[in-house]
Structure formats: C-alpha cells, structure tokens
Backbone as ProteinMPNN parsed JSONL, in Angstrom:
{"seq_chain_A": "XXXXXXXXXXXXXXXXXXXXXXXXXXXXXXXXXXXXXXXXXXXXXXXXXXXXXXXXXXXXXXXXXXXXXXXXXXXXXXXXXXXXXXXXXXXXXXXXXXXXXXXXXXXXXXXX", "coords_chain_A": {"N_chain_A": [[0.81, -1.192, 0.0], [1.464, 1.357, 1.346], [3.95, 3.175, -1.189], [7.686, 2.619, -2.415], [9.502, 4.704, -0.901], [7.147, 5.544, 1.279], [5.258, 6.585, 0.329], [2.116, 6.681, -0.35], [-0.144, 5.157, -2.939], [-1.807, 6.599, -5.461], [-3.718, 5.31, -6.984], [-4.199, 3.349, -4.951], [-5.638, 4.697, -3.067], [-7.592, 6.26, -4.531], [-9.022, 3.961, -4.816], [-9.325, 2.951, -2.205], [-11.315, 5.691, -1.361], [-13.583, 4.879, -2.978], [-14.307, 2.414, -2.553], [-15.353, 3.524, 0.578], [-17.361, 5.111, -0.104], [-18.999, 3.461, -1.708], [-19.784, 1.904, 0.61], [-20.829, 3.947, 1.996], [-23.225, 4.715, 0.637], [-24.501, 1.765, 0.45], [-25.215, 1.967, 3.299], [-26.65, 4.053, 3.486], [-28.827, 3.49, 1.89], [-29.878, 0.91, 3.377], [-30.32, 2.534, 5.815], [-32.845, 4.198, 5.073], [-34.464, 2.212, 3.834], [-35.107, 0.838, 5.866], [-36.314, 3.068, 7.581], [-38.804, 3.283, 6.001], [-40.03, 1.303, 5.916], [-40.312, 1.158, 8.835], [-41.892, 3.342, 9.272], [-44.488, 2.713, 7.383], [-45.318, 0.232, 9.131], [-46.016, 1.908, 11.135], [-47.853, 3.675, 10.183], [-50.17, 1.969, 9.212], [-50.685, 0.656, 11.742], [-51.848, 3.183, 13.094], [-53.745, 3.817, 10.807], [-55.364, 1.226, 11.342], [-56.119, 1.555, 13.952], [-57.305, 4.113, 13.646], [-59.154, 3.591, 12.312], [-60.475, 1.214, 13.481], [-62.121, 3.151, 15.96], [-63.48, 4.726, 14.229], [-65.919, 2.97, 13.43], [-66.489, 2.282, 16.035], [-67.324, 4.236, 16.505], [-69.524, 4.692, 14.445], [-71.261, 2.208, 15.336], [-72.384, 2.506, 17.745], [-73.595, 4.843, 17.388], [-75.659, 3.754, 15.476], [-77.024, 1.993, 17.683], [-77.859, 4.065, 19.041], [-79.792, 5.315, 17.498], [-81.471, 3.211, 16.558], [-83.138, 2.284, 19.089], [-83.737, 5.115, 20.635], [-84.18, 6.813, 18.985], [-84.889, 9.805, 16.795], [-84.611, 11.691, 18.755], [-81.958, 11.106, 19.708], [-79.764, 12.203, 18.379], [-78.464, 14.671, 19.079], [-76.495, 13.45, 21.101], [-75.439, 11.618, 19.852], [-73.659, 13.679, 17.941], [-72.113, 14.045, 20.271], [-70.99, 11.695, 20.509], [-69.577, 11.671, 18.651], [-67.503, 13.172, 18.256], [-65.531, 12.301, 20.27], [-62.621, 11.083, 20.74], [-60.62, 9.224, 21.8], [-60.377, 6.035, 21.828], [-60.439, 4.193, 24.024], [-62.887, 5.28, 25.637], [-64.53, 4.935, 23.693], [-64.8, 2.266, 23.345], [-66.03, 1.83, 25.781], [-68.22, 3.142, 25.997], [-69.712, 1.671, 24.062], [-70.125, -0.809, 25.523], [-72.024, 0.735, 26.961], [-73.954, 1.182, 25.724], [-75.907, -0.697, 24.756], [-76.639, -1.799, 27.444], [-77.91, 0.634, 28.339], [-81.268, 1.925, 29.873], [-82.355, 4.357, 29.301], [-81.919, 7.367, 27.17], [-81.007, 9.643, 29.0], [-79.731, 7.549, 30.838], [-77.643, 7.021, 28.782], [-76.394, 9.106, 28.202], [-75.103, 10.58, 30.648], [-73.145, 8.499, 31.175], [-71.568, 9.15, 28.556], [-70.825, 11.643, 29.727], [-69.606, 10.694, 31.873], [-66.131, 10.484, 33.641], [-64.893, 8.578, 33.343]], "CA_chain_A": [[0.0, 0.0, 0.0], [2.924, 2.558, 0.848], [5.041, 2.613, -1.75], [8.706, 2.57, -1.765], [9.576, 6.312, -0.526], [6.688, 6.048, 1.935], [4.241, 7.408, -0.445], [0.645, 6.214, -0.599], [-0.628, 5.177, -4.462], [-3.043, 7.737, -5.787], [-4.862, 4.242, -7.066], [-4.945, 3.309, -3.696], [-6.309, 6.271, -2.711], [-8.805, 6.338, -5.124], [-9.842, 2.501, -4.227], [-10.058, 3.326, -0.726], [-12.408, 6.234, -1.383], [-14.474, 4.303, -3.73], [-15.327, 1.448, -1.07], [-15.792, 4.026, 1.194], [-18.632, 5.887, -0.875], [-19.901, 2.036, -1.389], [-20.275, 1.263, 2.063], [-21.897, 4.961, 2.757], [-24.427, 4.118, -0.084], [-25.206, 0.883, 1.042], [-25.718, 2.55, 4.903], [-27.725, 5.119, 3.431], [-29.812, 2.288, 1.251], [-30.059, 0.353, 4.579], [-31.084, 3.266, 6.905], [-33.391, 4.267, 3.965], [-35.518, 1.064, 3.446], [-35.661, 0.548, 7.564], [-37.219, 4.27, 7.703], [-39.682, 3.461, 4.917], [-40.704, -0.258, 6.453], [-41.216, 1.404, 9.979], [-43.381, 4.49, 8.204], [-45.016, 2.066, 7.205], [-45.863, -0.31, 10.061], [-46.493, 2.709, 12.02], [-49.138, 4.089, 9.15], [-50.925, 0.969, 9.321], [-51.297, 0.256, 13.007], [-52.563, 4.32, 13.284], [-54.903, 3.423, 10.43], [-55.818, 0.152, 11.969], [-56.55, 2.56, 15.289], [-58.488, 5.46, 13.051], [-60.788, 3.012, 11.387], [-61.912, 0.916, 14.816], [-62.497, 4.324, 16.027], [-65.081, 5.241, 13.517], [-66.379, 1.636, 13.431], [-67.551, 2.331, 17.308], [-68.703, 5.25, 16.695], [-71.183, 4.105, 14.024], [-71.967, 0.615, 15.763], [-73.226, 3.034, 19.053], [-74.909, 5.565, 16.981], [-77.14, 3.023, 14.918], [-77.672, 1.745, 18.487], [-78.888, 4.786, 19.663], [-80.729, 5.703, 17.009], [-82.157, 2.288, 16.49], [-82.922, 2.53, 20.688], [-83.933, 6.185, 21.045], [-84.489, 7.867, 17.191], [-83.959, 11.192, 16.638], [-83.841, 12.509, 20.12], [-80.352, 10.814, 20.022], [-78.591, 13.034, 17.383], [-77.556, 15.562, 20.164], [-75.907, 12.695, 22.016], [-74.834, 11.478, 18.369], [-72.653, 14.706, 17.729], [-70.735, 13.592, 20.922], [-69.79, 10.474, 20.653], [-68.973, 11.588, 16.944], [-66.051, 13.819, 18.472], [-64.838, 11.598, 20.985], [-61.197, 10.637, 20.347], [-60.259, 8.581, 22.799], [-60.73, 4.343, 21.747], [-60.807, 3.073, 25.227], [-63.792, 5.466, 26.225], [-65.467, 4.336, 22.527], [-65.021, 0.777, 23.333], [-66.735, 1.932, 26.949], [-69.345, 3.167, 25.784], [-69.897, 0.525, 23.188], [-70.662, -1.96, 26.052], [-73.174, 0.812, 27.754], [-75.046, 1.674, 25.135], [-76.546, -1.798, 24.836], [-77.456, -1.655, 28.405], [-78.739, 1.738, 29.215], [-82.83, 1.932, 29.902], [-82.867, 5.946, 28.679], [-81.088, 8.063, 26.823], [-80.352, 9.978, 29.935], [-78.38, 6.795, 31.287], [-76.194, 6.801, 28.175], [-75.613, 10.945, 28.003], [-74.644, 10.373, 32.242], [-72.077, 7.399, 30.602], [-70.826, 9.993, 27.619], [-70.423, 12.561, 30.171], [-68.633, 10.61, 32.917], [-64.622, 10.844, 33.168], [-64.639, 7.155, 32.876]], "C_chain_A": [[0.852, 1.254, 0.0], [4.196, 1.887, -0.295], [6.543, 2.691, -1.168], [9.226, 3.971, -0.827], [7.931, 6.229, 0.895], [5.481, 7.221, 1.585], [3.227, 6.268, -0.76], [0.294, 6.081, -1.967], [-1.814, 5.696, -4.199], [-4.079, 6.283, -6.092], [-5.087, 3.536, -5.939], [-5.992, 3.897, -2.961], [-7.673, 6.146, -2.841], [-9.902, 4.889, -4.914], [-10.719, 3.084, -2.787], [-11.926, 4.359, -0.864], [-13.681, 5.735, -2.102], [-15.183, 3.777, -3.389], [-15.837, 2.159, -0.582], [-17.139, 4.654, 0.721], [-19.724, 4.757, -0.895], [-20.835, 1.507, -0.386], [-21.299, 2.322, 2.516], [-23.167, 4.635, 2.291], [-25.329, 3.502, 0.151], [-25.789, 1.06, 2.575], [-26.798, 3.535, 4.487], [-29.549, 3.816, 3.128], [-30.875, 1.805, 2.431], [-31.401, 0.927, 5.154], [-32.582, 3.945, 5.638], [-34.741, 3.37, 4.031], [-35.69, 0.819, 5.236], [-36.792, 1.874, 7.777], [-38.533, 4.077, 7.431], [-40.514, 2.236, 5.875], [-41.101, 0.066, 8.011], [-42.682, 2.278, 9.86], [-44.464, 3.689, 8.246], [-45.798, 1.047, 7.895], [-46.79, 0.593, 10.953], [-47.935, 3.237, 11.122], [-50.034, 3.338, 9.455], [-51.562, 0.625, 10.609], [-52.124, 1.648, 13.285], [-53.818, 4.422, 12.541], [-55.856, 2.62, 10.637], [-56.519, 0.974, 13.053], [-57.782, 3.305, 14.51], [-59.856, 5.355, 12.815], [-61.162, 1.786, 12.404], [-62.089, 1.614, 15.411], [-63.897, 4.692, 15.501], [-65.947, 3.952, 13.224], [-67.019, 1.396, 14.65], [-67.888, 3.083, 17.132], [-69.963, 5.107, 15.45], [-71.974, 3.025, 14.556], [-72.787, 1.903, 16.971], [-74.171, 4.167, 18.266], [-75.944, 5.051, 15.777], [-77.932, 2.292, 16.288], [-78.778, 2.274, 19.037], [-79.86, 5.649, 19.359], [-81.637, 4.6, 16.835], [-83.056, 2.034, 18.057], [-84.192, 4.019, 21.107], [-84.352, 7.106, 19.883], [-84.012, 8.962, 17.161], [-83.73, 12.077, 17.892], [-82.076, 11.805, 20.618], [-79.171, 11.646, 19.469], [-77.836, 14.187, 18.073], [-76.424, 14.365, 20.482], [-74.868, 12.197, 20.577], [-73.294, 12.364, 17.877], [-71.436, 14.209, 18.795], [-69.966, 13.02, 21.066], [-68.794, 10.747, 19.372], [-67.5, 12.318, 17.249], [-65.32, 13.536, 19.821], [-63.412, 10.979, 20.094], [-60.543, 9.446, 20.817], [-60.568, 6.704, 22.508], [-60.879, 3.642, 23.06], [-62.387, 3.867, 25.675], [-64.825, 5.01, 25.04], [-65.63, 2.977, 23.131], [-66.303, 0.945, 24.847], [-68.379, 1.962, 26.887], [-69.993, 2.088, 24.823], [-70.717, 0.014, 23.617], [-72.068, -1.152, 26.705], [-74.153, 1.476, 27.009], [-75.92, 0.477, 24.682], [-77.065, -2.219, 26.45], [-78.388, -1.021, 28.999], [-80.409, 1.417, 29.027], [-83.592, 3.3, 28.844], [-81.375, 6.485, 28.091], [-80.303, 9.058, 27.948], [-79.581, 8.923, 30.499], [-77.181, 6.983, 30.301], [-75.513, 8.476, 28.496], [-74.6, 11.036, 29.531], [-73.141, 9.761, 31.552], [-71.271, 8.402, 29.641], [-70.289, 10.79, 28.717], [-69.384, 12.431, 31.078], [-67.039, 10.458, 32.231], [-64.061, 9.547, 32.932], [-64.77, 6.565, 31.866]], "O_chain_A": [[0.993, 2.024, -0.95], [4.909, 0.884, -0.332], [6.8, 2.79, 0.032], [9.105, 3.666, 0.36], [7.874, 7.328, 1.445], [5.02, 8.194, 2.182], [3.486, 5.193, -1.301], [0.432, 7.198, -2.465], [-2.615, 5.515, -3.281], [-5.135, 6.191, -5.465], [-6.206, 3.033, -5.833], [-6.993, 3.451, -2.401], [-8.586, 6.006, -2.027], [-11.132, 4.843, -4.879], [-11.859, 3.415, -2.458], [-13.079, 3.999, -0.625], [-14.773, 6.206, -1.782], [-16.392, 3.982, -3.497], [-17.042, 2.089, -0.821], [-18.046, 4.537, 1.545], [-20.856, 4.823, -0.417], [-21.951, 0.987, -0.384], [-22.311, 2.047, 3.16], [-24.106, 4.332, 3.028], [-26.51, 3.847, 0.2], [-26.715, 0.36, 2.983], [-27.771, 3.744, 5.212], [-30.597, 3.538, 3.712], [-32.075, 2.059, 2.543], [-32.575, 0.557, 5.183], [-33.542, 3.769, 6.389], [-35.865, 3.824, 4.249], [-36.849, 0.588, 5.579], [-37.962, 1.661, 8.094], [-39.422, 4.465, 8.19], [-41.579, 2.48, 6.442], [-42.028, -0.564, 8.521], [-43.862, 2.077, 10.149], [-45.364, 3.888, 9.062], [-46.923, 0.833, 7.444], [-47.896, 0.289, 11.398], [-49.037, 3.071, 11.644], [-50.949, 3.885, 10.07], [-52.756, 0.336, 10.677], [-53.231, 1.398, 13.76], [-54.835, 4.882, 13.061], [-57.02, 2.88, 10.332], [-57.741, 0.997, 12.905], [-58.974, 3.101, 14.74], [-60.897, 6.008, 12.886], [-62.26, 1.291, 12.152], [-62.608, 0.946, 16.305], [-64.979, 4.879, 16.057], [-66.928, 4.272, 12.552], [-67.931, 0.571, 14.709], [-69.063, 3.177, 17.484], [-71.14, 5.412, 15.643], [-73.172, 2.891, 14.305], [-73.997, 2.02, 16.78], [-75.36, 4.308, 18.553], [-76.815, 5.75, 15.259], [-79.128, 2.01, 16.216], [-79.874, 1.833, 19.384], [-80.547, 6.391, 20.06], [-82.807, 4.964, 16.957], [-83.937, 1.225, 17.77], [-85.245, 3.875, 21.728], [-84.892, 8.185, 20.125], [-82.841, 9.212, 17.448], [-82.878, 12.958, 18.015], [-81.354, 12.044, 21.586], [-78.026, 11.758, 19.908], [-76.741, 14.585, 17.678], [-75.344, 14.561, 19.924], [-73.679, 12.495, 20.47], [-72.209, 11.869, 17.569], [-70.26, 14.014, 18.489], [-68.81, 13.171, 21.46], [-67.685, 10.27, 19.133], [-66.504, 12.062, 16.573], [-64.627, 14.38, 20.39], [-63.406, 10.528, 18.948], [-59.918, 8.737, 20.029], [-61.185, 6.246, 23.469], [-61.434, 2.545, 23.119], [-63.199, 3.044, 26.097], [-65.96, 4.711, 25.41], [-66.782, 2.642, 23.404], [-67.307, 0.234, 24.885], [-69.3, 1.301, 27.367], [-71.114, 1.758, 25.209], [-71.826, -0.084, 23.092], [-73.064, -1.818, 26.988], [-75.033, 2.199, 27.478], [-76.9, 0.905, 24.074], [-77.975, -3.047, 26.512], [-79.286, -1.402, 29.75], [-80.776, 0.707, 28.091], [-84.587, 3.371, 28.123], [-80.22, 6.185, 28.392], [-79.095, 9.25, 27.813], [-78.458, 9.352, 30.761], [-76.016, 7.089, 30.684], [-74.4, 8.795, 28.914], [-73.47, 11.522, 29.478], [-72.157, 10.492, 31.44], [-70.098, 8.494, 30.004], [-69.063, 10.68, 28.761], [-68.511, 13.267, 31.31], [-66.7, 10.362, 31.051], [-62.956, 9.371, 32.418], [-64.463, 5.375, 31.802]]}, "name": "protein", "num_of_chains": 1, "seq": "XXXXXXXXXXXXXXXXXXXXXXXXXXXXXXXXXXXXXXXXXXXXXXXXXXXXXXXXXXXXXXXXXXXXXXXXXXXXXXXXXXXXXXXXXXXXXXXXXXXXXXXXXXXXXXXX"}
C-alpha cells in the first residue's frame, strides 16, 4: 500500500475512497428502506386505530338511534367527536345496556 519512498498510491487512494462511498451508499440504502418499512408499520397500526375508532362510533350511533331515534342526534354529535378508543369501546358496552337516553348521556359525560 505505501510505496517505496513512503508514499501512498493515488490508485490506492482512489480505491479506498471508492469502497468508502460504497459502504456509505449501502448505509444510506439500509437506513433508507428501515425508515420506509417502519413508516409504514407505524401508518398501518394508526390506520388500523383510526378506522376501529369510527367503526364504534357508528356501531353506538345506529344503536342509539335504532334505541332512542332522533332525540339521540344531540348525544350522536358527541360520541362523533370523541377521540379517545378506550372510552369508545366503553361506551360501546353501555349503550346496549342503558334503559334511557339519559343513562347513556350520564355514561358519555362521565370521566370514565
């Protein structure tokens, strides 16, 4: 690699840097396609989330219109801007129990 004199070949040189560019490439490539394939997992499980989300909130408001009719569409609007999937799933279970629409609105309203 050094030549005689203690001098480095320029085609060494130029090797070296060559691999080196190779290897960055292939690290970029790498980190690249890992980025894309988490993106991606992560997209999916948030979409997976988004859409059983709106999947309780129509199953409870055909309940509680099927249940209660149009005096539900107040109560309707709320669940519609609920965010939250554990208090959707909550209500889920108590809108197939309640007696009145005042039990479920009590259930929407509590912090539970």
């Amino acid at each position: 690699m050094v030549g005689e004199g203690g001098e480095i070949n320029l085609l060494e040189i130029e090797f070296f840097r060559k691999a080196y560019e190779k290897v960055l490439q292939q690290g970029k490539e790498e980190g690249l396609k890992e980025g894309i394939q988490k993106g991606l997992r992560e997209g999916l499980k948030e979409g997976l989330k988004e859409g059983l989300k709106e999947g309780l909130k129509e199953a409870i408001e055909l309940v509680l219109l099927s249940k209660f009719g149009d005096k539900a569409k107040g109560v309707i609007k709320k669940v519609k801007q609920i965010d939250d999937l554990k208090k959707l799933k909550e209500l889920k279970k108590q809108v197939l129990k309640v007696k009145s629409l005042k039990d479920f609105e009590r259930k929407l309203n509590s912090k539970r």
